[in-house]
C-alpha positions in Angstrom: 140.5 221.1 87.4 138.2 219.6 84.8 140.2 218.1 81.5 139.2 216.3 78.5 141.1 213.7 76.6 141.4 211.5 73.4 142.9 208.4 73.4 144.4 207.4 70.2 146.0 204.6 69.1 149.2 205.0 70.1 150.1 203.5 73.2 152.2 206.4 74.5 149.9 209.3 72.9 147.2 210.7 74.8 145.6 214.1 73.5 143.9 217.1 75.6 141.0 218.5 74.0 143.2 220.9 72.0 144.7 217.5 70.5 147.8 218.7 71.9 149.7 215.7 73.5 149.4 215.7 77.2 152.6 216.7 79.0 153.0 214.3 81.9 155.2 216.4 84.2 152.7 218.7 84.8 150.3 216.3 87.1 153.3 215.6 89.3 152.9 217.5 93.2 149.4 218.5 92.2 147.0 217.5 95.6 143.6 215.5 94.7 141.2 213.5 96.1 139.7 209.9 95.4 136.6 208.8 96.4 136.5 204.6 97.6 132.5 203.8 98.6 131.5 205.9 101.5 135.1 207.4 101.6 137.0 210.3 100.6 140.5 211.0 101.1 143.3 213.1 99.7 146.4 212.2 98.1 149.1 214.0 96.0 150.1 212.5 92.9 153.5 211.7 92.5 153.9 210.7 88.6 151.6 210.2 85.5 151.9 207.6 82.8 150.5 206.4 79.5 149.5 202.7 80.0 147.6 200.9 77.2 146.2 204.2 75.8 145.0 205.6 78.9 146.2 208.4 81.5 147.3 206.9 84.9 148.5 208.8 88.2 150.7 207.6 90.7 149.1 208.3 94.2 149.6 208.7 97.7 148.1 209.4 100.8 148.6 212.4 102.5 148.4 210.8 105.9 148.8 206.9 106.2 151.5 205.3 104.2 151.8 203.2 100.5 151.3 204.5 96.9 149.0 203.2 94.2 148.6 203.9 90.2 144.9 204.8 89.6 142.9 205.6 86.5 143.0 209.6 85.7 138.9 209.1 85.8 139.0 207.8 89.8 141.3 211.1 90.9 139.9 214.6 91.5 142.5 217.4 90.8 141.9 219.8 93.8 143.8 222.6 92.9 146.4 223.4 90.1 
């Protein structure tokens, strides 16, 4: 799932292409991927968040243990 975004100047306002503000609830349980160097692995993404203006996503593994928030631009939506 490909999406576009503006960041504006509001800290907690980020806009879709539509410049409708992003609804945040919608990334939660949604299975992706990240790519580290020479690896790939999947995650599912627990929560979203607005930090300083940009879209970050709560991650975790789907095997292994731990969670990480990641820039939306390091996270590949696999399915909707």
């Amino acid at each position: 799932m490909e999406r576009t975004y503006k960041y504006t100047d509001s800290p907690s306002v980020v806009l879709d292409a539509d410049d409708k503000p992003i609804d945040l609830t919608t990334y939660k349980g949604l299975p992706a991927t990240i790519s580290v160097d020479t690896l790939s692995f999947g995650v599912v993404i627990k929560d979203a968040r607005i930090r300083f203006g940009r879209l970050d996503l709560l991650v975790v593994p789907n095997s292994g243990e731990g969670q990480k928030w990641v820039e939306q631009h390091k996270v590949s939506i696999t399915s909707s």
